[in-house]
C-alpha positions as CSV (number, residue, x, y, z in Angstrom):
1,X,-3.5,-135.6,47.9
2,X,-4.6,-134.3,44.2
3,X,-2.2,-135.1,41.5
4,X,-2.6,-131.3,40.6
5,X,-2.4,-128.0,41.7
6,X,-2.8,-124.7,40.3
7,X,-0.6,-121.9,41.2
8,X,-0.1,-118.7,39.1
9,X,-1.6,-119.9,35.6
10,X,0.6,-123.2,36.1
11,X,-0.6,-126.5,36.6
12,X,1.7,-128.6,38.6
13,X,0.9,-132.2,37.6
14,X,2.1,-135.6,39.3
15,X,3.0,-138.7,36.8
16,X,4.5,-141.4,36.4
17,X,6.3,-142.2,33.1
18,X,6.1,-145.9,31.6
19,X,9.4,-145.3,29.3
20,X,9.5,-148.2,26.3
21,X,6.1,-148.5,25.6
22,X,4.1,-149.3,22.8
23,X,2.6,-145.9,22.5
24,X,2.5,-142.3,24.1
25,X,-0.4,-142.2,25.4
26,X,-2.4,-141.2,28.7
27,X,-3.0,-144.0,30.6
28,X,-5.5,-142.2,33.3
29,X,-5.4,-142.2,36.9
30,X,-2.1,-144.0,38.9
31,X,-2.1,-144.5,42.4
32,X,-5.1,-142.5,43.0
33,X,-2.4,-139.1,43.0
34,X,-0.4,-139.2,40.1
35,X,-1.4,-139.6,35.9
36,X,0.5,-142.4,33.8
37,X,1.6,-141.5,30.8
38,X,3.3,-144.2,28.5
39,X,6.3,-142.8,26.7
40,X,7.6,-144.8,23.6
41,X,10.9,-143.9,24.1
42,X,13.8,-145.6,26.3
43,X,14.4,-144.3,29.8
44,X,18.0,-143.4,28.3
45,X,20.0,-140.1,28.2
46,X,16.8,-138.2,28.6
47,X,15.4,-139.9,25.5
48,X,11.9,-140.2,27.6
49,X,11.8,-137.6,28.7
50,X,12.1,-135.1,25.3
51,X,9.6,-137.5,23.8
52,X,7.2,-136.6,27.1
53,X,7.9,-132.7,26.7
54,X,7.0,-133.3,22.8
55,X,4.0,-135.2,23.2
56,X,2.3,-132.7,26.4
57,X,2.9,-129.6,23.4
58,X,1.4,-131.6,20.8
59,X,-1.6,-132.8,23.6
60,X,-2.3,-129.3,25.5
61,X,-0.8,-127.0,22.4
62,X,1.6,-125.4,24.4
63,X,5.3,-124.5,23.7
64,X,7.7,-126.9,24.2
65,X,9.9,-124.3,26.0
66,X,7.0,-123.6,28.8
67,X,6.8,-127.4,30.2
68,X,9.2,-127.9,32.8
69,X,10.0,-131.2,34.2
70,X,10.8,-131.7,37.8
71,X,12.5,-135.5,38.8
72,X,14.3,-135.7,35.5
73,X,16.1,-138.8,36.6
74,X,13.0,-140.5,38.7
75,X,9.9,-142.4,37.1
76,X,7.4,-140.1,39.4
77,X,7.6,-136.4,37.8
78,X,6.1,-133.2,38.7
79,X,5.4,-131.4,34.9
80,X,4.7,-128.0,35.0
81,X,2.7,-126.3,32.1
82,X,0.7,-123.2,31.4
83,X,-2.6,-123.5,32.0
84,X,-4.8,-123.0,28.7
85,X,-8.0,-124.2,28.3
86,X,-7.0,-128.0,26.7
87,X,-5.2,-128.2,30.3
88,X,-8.1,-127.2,32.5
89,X,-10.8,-129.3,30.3
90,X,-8.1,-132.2,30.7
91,X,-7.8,-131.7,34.4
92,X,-11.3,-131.0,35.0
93,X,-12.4,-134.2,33.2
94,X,-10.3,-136.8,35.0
């Protein structure tokens, strides 16, 4: 299975969040179907996962209102954003 799909200008991404890192970063590939991203904030009250939707706008230059975030509770997440270019070049690279 891909860790993405494209449906209707939205790209549907599998990841896994490392909360408490050192850095937000990518990390790459996971599991051969999902991407890692470290998170540098705690896995508490949804701490993580506001820090993830901030850093995906500030990465793909999207609007923090148009990333949705499916498995708010779980490590494994499907994100949702709109595909622009910085998405597709992201997705195509990998």
């Amino acid at each position: 299975m891909a860790f993405y799909e494209i449906k209707n200008d939205k790209a549907f991404i599998n990841i896994k969040v490392q909360p408490n890192s050192s850095q937000n970063k990518i990390a790459g590939i996971y599991n051969e179907n999902q991407i890692k991203i470290n998170i540098k904030a705690p896995a508490v009250e949804g701490a993580a996962n506001k820090e993830l939707i901030k850093f995906l706008s500030k990465t793909f230059k999207v609007p923090k209102s148009s990333i949705e975030i499916k498995g708010e509770t779980s490590k494994q997440k499907i994100v949702i954003l709109p595909l622009n270019e910085k998405v597709k070049n992201f997705l195509e690279s990998l």
